[in-house]
C-alpha positions in Angstrom: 0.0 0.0 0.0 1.0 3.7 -0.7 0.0 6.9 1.1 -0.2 10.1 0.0 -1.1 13.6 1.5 -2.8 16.8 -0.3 -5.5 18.9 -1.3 -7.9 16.8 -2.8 -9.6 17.8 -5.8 -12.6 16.6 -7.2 -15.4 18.0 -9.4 -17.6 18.2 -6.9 -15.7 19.2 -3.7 -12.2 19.6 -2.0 -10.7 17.8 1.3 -7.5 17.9 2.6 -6.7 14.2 3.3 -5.0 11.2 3.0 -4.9 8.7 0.0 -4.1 5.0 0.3 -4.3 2.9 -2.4 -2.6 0.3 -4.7 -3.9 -0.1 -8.3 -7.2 0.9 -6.7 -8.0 4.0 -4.0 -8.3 2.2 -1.4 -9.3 4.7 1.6 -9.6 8.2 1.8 -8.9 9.8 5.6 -9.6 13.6 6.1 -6.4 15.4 8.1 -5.9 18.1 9.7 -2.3 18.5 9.4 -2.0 18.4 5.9 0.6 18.9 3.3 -0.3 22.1 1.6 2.2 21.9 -1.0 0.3 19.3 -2.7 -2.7 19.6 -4.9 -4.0 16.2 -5.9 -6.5 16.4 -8.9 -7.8 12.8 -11.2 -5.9 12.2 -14.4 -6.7 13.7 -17.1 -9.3 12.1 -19.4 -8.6 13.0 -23.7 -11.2 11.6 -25.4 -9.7 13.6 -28.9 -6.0 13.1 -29.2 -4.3 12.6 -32.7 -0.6 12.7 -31.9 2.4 14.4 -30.0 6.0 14.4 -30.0 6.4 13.5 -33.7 4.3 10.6 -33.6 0.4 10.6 -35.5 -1.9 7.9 -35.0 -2.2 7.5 -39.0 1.3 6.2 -38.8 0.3 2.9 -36.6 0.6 1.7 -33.9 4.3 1.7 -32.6 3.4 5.6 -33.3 0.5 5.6 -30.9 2.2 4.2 -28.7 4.5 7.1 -28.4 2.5 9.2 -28.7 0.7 8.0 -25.4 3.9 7.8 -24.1 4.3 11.3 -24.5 0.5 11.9 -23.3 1.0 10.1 -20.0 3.7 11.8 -18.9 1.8 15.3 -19.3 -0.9 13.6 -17.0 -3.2 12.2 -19.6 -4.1 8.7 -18.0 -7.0 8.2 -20.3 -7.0 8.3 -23.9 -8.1 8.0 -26.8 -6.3 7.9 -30.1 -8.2 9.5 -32.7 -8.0 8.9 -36.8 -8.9 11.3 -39.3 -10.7 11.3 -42.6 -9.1 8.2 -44.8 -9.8 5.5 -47.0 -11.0 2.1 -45.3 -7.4 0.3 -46.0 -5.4 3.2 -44.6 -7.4 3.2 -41.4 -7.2 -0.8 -41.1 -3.6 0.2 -41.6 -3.0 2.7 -39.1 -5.2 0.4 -36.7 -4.0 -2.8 -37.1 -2.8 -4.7 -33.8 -4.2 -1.7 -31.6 -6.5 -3.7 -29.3 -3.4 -5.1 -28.5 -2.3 -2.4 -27.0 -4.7 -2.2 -24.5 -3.1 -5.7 -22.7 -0.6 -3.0 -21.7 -1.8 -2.5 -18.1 0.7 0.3 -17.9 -1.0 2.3 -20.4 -3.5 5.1 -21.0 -4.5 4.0 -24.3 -8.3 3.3 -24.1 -9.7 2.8 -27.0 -10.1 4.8 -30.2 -12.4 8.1 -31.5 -13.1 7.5 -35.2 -13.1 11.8 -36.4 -14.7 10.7 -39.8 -15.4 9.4 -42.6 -18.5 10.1 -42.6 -18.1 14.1 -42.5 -19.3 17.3 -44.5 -17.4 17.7 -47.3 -18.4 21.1 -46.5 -16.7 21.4 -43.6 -13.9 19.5 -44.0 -11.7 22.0 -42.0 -8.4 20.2 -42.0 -9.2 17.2 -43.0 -8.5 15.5 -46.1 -11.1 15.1 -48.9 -12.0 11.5 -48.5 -15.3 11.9 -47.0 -18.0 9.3 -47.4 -21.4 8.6 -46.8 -22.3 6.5 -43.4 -21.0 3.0 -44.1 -21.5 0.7 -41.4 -19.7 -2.3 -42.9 -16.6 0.4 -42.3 -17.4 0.3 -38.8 -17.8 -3.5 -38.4 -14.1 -3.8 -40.3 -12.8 -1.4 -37.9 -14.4 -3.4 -35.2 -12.5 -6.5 -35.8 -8.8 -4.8 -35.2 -9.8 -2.0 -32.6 -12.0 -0.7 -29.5 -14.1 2.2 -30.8 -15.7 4.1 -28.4 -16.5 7.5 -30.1 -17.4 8.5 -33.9 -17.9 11.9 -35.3 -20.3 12.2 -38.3 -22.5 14.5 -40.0 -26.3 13.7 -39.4 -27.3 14.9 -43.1 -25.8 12.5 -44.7 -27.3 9.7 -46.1 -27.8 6.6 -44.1 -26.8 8.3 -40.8 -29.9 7.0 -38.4 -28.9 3.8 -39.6 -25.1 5.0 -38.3 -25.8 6.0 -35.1 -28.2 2.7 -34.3 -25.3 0.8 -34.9 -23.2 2.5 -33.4 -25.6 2.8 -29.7 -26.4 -1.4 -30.1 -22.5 -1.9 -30.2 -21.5 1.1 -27.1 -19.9 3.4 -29.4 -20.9 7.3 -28.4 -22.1 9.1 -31.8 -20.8 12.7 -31.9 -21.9 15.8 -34.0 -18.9 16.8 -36.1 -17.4 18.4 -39.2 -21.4 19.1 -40.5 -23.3 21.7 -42.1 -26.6 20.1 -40.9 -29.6 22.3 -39.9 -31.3 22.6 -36.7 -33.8 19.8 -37.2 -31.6 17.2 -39.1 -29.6 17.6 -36.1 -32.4 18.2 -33.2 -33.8 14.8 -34.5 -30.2 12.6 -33.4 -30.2 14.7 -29.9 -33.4 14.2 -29.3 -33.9 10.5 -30.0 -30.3 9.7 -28.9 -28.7 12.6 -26.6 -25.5 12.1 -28.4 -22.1 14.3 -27.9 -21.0 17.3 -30.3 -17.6 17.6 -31.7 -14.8 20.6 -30.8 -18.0 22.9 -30.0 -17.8 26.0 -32.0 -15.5 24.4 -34.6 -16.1 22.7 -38.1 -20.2 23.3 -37.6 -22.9 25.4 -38.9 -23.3 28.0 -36.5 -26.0 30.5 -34.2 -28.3 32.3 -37.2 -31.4 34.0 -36.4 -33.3 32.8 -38.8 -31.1 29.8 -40.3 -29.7 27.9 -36.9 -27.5 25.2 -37.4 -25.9 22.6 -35.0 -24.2 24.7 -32.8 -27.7 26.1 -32.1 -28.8 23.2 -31.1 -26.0 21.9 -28.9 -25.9 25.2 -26.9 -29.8 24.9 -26.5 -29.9 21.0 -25.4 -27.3 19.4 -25.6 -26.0 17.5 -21.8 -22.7 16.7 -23.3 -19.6 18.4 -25.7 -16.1 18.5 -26.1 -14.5 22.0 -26.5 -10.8 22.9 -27.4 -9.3 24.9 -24.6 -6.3 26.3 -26.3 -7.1 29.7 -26.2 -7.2 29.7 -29.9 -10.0 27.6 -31.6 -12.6 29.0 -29.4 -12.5 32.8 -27.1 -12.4 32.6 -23.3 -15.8 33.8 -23.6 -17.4 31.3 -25.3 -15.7 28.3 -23.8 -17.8 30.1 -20.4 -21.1 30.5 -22.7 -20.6 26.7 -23.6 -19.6 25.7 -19.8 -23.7 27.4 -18.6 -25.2 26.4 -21.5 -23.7 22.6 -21.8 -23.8 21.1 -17.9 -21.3 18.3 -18.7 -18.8 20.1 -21.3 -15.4 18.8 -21.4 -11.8 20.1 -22.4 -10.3 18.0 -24.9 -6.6 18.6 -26.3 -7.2 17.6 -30.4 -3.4 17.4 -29.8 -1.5 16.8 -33.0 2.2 15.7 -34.4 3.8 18.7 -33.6 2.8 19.0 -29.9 5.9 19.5 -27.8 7.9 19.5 -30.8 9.8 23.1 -31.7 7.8 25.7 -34.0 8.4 24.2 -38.3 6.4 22.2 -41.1 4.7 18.8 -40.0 2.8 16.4 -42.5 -0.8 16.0 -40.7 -3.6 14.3 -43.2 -1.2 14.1 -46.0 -1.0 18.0 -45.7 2.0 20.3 -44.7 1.3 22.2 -41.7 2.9 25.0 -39.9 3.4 25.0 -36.1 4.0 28.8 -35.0 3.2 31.0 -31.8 1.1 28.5 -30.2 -0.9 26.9 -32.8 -0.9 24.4 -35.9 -2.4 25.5 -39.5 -2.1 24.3 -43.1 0.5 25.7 -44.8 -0.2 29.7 -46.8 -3.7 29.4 -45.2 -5.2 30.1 -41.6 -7.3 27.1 -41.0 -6.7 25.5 -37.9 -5.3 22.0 -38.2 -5.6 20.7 -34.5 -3.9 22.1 -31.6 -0.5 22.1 -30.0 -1.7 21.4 -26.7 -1.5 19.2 -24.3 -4.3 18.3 -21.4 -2.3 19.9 -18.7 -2.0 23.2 -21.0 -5.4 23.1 -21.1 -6.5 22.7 -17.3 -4.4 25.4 -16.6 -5.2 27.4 -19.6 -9.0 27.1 -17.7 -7.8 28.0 -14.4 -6.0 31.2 -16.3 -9.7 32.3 -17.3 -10.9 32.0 -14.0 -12.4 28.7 -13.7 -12.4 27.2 -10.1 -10.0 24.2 -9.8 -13.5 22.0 -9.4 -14.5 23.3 -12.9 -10.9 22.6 -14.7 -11.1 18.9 -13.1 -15.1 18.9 -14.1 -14.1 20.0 -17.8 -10.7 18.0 -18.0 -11.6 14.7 -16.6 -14.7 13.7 -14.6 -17.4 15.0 -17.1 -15.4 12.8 -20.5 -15.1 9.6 -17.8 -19.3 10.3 -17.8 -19.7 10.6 -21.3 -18.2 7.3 -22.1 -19.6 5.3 -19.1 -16.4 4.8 -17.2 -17.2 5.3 -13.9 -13.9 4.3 -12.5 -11.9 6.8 -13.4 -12.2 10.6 -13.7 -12.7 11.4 -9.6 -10.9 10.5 -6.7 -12.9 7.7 -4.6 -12.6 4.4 -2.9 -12.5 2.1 -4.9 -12.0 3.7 -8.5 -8.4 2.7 -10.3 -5.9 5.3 -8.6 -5.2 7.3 -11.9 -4.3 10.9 -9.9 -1.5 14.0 -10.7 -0.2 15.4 -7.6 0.5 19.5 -8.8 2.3 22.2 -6.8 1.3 25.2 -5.9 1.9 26.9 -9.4 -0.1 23.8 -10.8 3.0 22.5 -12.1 3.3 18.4 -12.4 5.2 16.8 -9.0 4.2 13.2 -9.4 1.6 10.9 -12.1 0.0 7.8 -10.8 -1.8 5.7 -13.6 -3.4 2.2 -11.6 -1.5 3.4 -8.9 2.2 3.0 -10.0 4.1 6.2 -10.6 5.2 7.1 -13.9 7.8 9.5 -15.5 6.7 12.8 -16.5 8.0 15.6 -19.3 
């Protein structure tokens, strides 16, 4: 058994305790003479994450493992690696052997978010053009080599209620992504389905008064969203207009290649991108192509707009562990795995604990 001694910090409430646990919290005692110096907060949970480091998870897996590798040790215990718009044989390709990776006990990689096909060619943003229509014999191919647990898609393409059946009978979380749908094509999915919205803000038809697209309708009824907290795909004051409107939004990183590598040109979706003062973008053009963030960035990039250290471990961990139905992780309790980062003062990272063993950080 191992002890530890801090300011705990969950979504809900703070305690000044003591932790013991193994692989799993084990008991939780309230002190009074406490070690201030420590602020212990649950790992962070990424539930959009294409790369870091140099490594994309096109490139397969030996690259996803890195760049998990690189992940974990910025606090990330829960991830998952995320694919962009390709052919069927490329994503087999970039997938194949990844449910091994999850045998790795001493790993965050949970599973994998599937960020098209079946997208808007009209809102591609950085993606490449090999958008399709809903397929769900894509889906069942995928199935065979890896553990999906989120897909983004555009709800007015063809064949998408048959998608998102599919994809609710077999677990897997729809999302609202990349689309140009209006408000009822995409009231009807929330309605029947209270599905999830992808990068809020980003890649969707927007808030008209007289045309309102699917932003409108995520901001007006939607439970559950991912937002990019860089500071640069989406204001400070919308990421708070999203946080009243959306009672379980959560922070994800969309972290790419060239994340905690040195400003230059990456390749990202077959595309050269240009990493400079803080954010990626295609080459002579000013789209967006990801972020450069990592999950720690972004809890204290909330904290920096004045969010309460309960809302930054709402937005960057317990609220995605909800989403996806994995109750064991995203807040510190008895009995959940002990996946916790123990931060200074400043919020800088002492210590990472992922199923209770410590592991190296950046």
């Amino acid at each position: 058994m191992k002890t530890i001694t801090g300011k705990i910090v969950n979504y809900n409430e703070s305690l000044y305790g003591e932790i013991t646990f193994n692989k799993k919290i084990v008991k939780i005692k309230k002190i009074k003479n406490f070690n201030d110096e420590n602020i212990i907060i649950p790992g962070f949970v990424d539930l959009h994450c294409h790369g870091a480091n140099g490594f994309d998870t096109m490139d397969g897996a030996e690259s996803i493992i890195e760049m998990a590798k690189y992940h974990l040790s910025s606090g990330t215990t829960t991830l998952l690696a995320t694919t962009i718009t390709n052919t069927l044989n490329k994503t087999i390709q970039a997938l194949k052997g990844f449910n091994d990776l999850l045998l790795n006990k001493n790993s965050n990689i949970f599973g994998v978010h599937l960020e098209g096909p079946f997208i808007s060619s009209k809102k591609l943003g950085a993606q490449p053009s090999l958008n399709q229509e809903p397929n769900i014999n894509f889906i069942k191919k995928i199935l065979k080599i890896a553990k999906i647990k989120v897909v983004t898609f555009a709800p007015e393409l063809k064949n998408s209620k048959k998608l998102v059946k599919f994809l609710y009978e077999n677990n897997i979380k729809p999302q609202v992504g990349h689309s140009q749908a209006d408000y009822n094509t995409c009231a009807y999915f929330l309605n029947k389905y209270n599905l999830g919205f992808t990068h809020l803000f980003n890649a969707m038809s927007g808030v008209d008064s007289r045309d309102p697209g699917v932003l409108t309708v995520a901001l007006s009824g939607a439970k559950y969203a991912e937002i990019i907290c860089d500071l640069h795909h989406v204001n400070q004051y919308s990421i708070k207009l999203a946080k009243k409107c959306i009672s379980n939004l959560y922070a994800i990183s969309d972290s790419t290649i060239a994340t905690g590598k040195p400003d230059g040109e990456y390749k990202f979706g077959g595309k050269i991108v240009v990493k400079k003062n803080g954010t990626i973008k295609i080459k002579n053009s000013n789209i967006l192509a990801g972020s450069v963030v990592n999950m720690h960035q972004t809890f204290k990039n909330l904290i920096n707009i004045n969010f309460s250290l309960n809302e930054a471990v709402a937005l960057t961990s317990y609220n995605a562990s909800q989403y996806i139905n994995e109750y064991n992780i995203g807040k510190i309790s008895v009995a959940n795995l002990a996946n916790f980062i123990v931060l200074d003062k400043g919020l800088e990272i002492k210590e990472i604990y992922l199923n209770g063993q410590l592991v190296d950080k950046i």
